[in-house]
C-alpha positions as CSV (number, residue, x, y, z in Angstrom):
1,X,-20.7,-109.6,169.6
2,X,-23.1,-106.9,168.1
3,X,-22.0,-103.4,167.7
4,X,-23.7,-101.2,170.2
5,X,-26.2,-98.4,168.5
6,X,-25.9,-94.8,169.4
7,X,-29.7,-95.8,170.9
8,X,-28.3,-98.2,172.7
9,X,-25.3,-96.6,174.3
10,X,-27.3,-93.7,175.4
11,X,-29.2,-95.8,177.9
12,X,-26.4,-94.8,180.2
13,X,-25.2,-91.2,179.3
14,X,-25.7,-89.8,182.3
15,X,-23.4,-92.1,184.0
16,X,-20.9,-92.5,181.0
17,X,-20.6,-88.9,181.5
18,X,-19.8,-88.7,184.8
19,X,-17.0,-90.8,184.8
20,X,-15.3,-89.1,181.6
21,X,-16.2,-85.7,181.4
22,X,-15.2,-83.0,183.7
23,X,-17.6,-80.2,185.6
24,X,-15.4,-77.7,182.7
25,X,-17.1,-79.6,180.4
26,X,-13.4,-81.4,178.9
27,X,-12.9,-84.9,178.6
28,X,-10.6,-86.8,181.4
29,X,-10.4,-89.3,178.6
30,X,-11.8,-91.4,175.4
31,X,-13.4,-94.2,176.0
32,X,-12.0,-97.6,174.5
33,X,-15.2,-99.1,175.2
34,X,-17.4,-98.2,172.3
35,X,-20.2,-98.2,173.8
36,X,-19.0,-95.2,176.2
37,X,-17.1,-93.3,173.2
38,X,-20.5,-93.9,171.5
39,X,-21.9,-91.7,174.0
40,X,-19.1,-89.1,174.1
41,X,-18.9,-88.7,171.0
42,X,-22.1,-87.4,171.0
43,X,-21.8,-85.1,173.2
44,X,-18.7,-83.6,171.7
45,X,-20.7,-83.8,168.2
46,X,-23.2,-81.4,169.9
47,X,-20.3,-78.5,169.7
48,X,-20.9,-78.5,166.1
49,X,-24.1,-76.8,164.5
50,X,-26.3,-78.7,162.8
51,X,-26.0,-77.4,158.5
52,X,-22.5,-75.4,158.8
53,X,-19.5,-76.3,157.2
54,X,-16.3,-76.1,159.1
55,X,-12.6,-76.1,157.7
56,X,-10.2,-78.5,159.4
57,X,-8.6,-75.5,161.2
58,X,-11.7,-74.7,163.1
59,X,-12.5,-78.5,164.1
60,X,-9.4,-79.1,165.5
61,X,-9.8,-76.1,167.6
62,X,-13.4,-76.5,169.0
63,X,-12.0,-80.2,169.9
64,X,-9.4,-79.0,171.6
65,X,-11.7,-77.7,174.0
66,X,-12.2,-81.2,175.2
67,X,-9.3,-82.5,174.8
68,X,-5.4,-82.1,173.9
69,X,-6.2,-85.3,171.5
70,X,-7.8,-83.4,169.1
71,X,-6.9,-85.5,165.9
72,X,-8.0,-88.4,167.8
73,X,-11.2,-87.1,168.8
74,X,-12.0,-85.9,165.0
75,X,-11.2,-89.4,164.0
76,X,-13.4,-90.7,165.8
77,X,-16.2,-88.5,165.0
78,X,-15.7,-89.3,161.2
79,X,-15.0,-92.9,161.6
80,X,-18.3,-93.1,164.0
81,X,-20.5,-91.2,161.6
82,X,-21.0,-88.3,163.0
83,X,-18.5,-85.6,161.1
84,X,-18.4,-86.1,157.4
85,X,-15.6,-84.4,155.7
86,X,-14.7,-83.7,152.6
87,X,-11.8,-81.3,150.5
88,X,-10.7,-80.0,154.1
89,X,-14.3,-79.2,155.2
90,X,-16.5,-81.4,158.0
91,X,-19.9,-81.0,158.7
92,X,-22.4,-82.4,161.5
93,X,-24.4,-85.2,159.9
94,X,-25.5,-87.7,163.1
95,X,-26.1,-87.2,166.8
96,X,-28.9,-86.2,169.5
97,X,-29.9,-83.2,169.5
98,X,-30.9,-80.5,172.3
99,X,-34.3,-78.9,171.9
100,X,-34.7,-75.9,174.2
């Protein structure tokens, strides 16, 4: 079976959402389904600004914000694409973005 795209995945965001992220805005869980952790990993990627460089330190504490699983969820983000890291440092290099 194909990989899902982040395109593709976000054809149902709004109900992926529902079921895994709270009205406080923090995760009940990660998804197994890639698809679904396709689409919240977007949304967590969104807590990172587009062109700043953030040291380890301050990634694992905006994730935990979302969830106690922060190493998990940083794994993720790198393994998916959308955190690069390198020498301790991560940046924002994929994701949607919110315009307004």
């Amino acid at each position: 079976m194909d990989r899902p795209s982040l395109t593709d995945a976000l054809r149902h965001r709004d109900t992926v959402l529902r079921a895994f992220v709270g009205a406080d805005g923090r995760l009940a869980s990660i998804p197994t389904r890639i698809s679904k952790r396709l689409v919240v990993l977007d949304l967590v990627a969104q807590d990172f600004a587009l062109g700043e460089i953030y040291p380890e330190a301050q990634v694992n504490e905006i994730l935990r914000r979302r969830h106690p699983d922060h190493a998990a969820l940083r794994r993720y983000l790198v393994e998916e694409g959308f955190l690069d890291r390198r020498d301790g440092t991560y940046w924002r290099c994929q994701g949607t973005v919110e315009i307004g």
